[in-house]
N, C-alpha and C positions, 0 to 999 in steps of 0.2 A: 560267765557262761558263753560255750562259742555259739557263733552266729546260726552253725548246724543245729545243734542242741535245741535252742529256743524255737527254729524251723519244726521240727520235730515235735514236740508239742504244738506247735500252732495246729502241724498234720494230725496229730492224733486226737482230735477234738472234729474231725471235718464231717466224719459219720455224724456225732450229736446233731451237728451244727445243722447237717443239710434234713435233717428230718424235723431240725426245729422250723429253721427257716433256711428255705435252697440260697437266701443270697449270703447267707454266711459263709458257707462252702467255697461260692467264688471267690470272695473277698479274701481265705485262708490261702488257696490254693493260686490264684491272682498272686498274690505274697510272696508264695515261695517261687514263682516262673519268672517275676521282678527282679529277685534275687538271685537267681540261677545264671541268668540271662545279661547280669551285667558284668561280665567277662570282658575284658576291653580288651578293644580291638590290638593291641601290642601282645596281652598274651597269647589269643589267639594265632597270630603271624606268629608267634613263635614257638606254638602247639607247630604247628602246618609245616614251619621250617626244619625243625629237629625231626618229623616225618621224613621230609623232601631227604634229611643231611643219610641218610640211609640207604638211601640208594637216588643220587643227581642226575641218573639218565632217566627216571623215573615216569610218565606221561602225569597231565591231570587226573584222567581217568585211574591210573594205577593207584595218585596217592589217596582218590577218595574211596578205593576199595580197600587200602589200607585204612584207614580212618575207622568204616564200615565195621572190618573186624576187629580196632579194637575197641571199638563203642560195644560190639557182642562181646564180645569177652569182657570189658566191663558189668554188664548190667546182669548177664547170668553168671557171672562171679558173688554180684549181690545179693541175688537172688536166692544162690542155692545155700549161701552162707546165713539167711535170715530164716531159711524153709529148715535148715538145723538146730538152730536155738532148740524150736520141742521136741528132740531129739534125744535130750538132757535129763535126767530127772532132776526133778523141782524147779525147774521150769515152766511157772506156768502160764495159760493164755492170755492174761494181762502184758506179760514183760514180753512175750511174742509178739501181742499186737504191736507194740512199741519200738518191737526191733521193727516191725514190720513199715512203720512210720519212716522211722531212718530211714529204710531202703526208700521207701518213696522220694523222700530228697535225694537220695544217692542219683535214682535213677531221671530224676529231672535234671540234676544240674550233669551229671553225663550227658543226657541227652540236647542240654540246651550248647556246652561244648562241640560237642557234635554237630548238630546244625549250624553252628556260627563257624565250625574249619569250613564245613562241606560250602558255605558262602564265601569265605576267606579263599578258596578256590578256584571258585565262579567269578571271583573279583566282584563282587558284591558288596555294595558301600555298606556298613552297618554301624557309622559312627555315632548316631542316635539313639538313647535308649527307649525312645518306640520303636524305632526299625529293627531293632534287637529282637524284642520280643514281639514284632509280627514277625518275623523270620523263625522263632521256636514253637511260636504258639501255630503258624502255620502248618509245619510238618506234624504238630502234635496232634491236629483236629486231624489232616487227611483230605478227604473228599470236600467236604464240609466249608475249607477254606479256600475252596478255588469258587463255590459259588458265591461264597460271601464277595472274595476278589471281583468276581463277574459284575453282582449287582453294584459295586463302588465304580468300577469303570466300564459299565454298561457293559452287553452282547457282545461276541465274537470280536473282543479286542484283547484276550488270552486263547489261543491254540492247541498250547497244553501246559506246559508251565508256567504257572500262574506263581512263584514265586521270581522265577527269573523275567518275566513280560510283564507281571502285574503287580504285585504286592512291593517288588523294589524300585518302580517307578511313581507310586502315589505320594502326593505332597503330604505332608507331617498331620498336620490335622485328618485329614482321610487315613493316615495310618493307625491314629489312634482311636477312630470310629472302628476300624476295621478289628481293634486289639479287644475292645468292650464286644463284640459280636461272635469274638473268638474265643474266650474267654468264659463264655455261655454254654458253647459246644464244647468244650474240654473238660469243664466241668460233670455235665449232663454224661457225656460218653466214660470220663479217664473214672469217675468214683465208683460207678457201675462194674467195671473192669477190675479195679483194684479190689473190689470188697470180693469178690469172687477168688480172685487170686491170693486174699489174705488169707479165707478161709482155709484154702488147701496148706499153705505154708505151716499153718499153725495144727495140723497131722501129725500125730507123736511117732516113734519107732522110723525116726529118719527118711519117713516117707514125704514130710512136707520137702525135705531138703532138693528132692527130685522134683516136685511140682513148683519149689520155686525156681528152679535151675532153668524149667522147661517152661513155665508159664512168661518167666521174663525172655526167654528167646524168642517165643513168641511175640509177644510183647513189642522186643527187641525189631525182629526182623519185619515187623508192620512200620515201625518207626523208619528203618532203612528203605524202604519202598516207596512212603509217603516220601521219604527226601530224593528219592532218583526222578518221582513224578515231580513233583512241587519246583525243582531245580531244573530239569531238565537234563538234555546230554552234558556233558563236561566238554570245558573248552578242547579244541587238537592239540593245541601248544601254548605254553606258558608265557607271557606277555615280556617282551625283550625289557631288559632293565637297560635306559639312557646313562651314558655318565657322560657327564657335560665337564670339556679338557677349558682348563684355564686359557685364555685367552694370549696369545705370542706375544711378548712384549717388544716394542720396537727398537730396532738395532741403533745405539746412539749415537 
């Protein structure tokens, strides 16, 4: 069974869960932003490269408005393809909600991609897998994470990007206080969001397939907003790569 699959059920138990008990929900969804989220740093560079090999005169700026759209074109591609399943007949809202799960993973480990180029950019260390996932789970809260940032390193020591001045200068222990706090709000906010959004998708006569298209653009286009705040401007210019010349060997 692949590692998606088994994710996918984990998801679709999170509704149960969070009505039995809210810490289950975290715990499920915790899970899967773990796993999303451990993308390592080499693929990433080489997401961001194969970007850059597309156009070389390209600015920072450029490539992360590239990124931007294909993360939208990713997630409303999921979106509208899950909001069609009840489109089918005999199709029914059982094997919807389940598509509907999938997409859940789809559109976190897209977006945990996503924010790890858009840091991969910024020159942003992400070698850690705390840093990692405060780096996803940041843009995925929003607002939410820049006060959490705040009360970790007190008042007016974030200006406005509290991912690039805050959250990637915190020593490892504070990052993972910060990840358990974040964690809280993603839950509470992403379940509330999602069961709204599931309902529509699972619409017969191909009308979910538009409310998925257009609820994950939505969706979508919040995600891109928290990441231009949370990051901030993009660098002017790409960081000079050194190559160090072998040393002149002496004339004998």
């Amino acid at each position: 069974m692949s590692a998606r699959s088994d994710r996918k059920k984990q998801l679709a138990l999170v509704g149960a869960a969070d009505d039995e008990k809210p810490g289950a929900a975290a715990k499920v969804l915790s899970r899967i932003i773990e796993r999303s989220s451990r993308v390592q740093g080499p693929a990433v560079k080489a997401y961001v490269d194969r970007v850059r090999a597309g156009d070389r005169t390209a600015s920072p700026a450029e490539i992360i408005t590239k990124l931007e759209k294909h993360y939208m074109a990713a997630v409303m591609t999921s979106g509208a393809a899950v909001g069609s399943t009840a489109a089918f007949p005999g199709v029914g809202t059982i094997a919807a909600m389940s598509a509907v799960a999938g997409e859940t993973v789809v559109f976190l480990e897209a977006t945990s991609l996503f924010v790890l180029a858009v840091a991969e950019v910024h020159g942003i260390p992400a070698a850690e897998r705390e840093r990692r996932r405060a780096l996803v789970l940041s843009v995925l809260v929003g607002e939410d994470s820049r006060q959490a940032v705040a009360d970790l390193l007190g008042r007016g020591r974030t200006s406005g990007a509290w991912i690039s001045e805050g959250a990637a200068t915190l020593p490892l222990p504070a990052v993972s206080q910060l990840n358990s706090r974040l964690v809280r709000y993603f839950v509470k906010r992403y379940t509330l969001k999602r069961s709204a959004l599931a309902f529509g998708k699972v619409l017969p006569v191909g009308v979910g397939a538009v409310v998925g298209g257009v609820g994950n653009r939505m969706m979508g286009k919040k995600i891109v907003e928290n990441a231009r705040s949370a990051f901030g401007p993009p660098p002017s210019r790409w960081p000079s790569t050194l190559h160090v010349l072998p040393s002149a060997q002496p004339n004998p």
